[in-house]
Rosetta silent file (secondary structure, phi, psi, omega in degrees, C-alpha in Angstrom):
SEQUENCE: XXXXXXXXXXXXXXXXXXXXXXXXXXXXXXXXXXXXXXXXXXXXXXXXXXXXXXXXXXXXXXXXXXXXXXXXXXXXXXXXXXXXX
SCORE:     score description
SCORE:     0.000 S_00000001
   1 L     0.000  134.166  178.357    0.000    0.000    0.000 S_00000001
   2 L   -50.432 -168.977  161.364    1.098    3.438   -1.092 S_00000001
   3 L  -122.409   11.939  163.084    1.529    5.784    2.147 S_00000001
   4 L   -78.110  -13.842 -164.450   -0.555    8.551   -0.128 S_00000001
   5 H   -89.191  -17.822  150.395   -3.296    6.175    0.303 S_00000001
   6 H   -55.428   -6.805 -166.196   -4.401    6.852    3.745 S_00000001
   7 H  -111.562  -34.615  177.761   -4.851   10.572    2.784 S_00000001
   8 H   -78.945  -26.765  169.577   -7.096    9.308   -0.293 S_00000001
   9 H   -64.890  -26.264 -179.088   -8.970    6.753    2.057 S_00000001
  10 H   -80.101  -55.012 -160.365   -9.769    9.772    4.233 S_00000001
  11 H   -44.179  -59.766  140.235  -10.836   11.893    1.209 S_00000001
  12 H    15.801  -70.270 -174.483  -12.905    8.935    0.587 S_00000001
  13 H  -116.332   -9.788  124.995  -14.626    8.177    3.166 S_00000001
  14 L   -57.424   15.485  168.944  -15.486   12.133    4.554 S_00000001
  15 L    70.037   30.271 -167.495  -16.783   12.793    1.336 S_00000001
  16 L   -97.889  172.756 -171.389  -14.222   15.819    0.465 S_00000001
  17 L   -69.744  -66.942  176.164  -13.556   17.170   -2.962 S_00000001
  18 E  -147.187  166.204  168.626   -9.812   16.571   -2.875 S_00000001
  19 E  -100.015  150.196 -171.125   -6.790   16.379   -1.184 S_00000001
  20 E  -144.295  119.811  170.395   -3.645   18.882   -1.032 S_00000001
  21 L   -88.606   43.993  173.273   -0.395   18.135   -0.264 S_00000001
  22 L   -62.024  135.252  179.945    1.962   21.113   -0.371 S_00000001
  23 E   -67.676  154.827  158.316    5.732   20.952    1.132 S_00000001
  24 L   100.815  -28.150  178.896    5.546   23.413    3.868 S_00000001
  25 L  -123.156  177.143 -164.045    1.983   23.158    4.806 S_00000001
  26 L   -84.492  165.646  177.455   -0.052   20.389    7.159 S_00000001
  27 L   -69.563  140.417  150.466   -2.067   17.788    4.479 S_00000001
  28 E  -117.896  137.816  145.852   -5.430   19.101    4.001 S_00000001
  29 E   -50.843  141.079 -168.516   -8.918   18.170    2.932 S_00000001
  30 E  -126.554  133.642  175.917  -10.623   20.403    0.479 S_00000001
  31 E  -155.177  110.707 -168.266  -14.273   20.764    0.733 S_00000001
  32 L    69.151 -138.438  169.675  -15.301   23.412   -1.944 S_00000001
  33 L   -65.438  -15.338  173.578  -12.722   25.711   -1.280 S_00000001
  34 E   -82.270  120.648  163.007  -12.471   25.204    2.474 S_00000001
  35 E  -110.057  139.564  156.686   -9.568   23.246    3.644 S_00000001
  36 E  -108.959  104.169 -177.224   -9.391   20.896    6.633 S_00000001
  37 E   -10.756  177.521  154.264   -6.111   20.149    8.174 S_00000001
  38 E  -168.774    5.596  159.312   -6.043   16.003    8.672 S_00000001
  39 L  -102.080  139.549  149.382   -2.040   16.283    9.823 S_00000001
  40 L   -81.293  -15.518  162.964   -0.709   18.072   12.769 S_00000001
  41 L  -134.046  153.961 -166.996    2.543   18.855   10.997 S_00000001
  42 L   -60.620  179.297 -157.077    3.760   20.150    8.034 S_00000001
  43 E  -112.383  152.914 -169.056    4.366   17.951    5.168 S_00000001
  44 L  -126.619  165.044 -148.121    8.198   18.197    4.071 S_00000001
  45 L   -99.323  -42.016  175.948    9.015   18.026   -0.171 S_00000001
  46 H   -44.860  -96.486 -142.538   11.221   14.415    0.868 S_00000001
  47 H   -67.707    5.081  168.136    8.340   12.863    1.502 S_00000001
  48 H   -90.917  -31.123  167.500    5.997   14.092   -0.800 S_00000001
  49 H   -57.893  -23.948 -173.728    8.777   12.936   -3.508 S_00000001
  50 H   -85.574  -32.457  173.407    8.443    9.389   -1.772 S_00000001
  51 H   -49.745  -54.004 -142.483    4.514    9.662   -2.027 S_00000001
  52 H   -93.986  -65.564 -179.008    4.690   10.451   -5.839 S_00000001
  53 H   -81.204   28.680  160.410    7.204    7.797   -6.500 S_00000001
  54 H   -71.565  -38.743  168.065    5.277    5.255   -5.116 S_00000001
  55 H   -71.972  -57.927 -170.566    2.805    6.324   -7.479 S_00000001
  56 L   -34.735  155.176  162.402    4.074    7.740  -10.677 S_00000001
  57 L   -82.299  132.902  179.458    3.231    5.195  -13.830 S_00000001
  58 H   -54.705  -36.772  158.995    7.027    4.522  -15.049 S_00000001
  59 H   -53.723  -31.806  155.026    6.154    6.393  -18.421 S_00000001
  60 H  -145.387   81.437 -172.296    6.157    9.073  -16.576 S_00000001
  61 H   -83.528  -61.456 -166.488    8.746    9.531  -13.833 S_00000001
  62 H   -61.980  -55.338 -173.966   10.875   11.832  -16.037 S_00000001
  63 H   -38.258  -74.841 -103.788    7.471   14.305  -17.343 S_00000001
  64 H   -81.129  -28.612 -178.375    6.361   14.722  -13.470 S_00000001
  65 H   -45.807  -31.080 -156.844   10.059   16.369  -12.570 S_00000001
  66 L   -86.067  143.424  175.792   10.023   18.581  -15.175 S_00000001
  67 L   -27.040  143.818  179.144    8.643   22.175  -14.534 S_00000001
  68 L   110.461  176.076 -175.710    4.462   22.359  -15.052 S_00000001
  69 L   -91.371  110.509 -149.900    1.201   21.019  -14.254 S_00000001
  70 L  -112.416  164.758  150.840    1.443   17.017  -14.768 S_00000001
  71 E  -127.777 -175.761  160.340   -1.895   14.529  -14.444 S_00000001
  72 E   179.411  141.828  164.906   -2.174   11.038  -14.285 S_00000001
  73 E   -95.139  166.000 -168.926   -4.582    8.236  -12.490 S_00000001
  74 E  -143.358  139.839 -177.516   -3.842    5.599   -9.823 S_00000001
  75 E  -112.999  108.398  172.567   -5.958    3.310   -9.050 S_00000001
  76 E   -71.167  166.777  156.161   -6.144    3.392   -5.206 S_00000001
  77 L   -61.513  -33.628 -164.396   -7.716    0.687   -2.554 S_00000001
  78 L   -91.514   34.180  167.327  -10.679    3.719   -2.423 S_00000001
  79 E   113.929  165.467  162.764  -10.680    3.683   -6.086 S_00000001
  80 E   -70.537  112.697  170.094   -9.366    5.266   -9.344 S_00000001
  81 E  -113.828  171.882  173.045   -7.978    8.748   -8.681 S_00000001
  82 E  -115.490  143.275 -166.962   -6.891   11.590  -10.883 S_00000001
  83 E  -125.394  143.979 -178.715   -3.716   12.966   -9.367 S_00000001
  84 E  -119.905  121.496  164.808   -2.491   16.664  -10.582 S_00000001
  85 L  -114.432    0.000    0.000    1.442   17.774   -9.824 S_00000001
């Protein structure tokens, strides 16, 4: 199991829009536009690099480094997500 996947299992099962993962800030829930914390500490850019390559599809490893807005889906335990970098 990924360790992004407890943050999508939450999205999941409180019904939020999405989740956001920013270095620097705690993990948040998004509901509309409203975010709700679901960490007590910030999130650090190591381990959001270990989240994504746990994830990434191997085709594209190289794309998500490169500068821009990347998408791609994962098929979670809570389902098929669309994930935006």
């Amino acid at each position: 199991m990924a360790r992004i996947d407890r943050f999508l299992d939450a999205l999941v099962q409180r019904g939020a829009d999405s989740v956001r993962l920013v270095s620097g800030e705690r993990a948040c829930l998004m509901f509309g536009d409203k975010p709700r914390p679901v960490t007590s500490t910030v999130l650090q850019s190591k381990l959001l690099s270990i989240f994504l390559r746990e994830i990434v599809p191997e085709e594209l490893k190289a794309e998500v480094t490169q500068p821009g807005e990347h998408r791609f889906t994962y098929d979670s335990p809570s389902g098929r997500m669309t994930i935006r970098v």
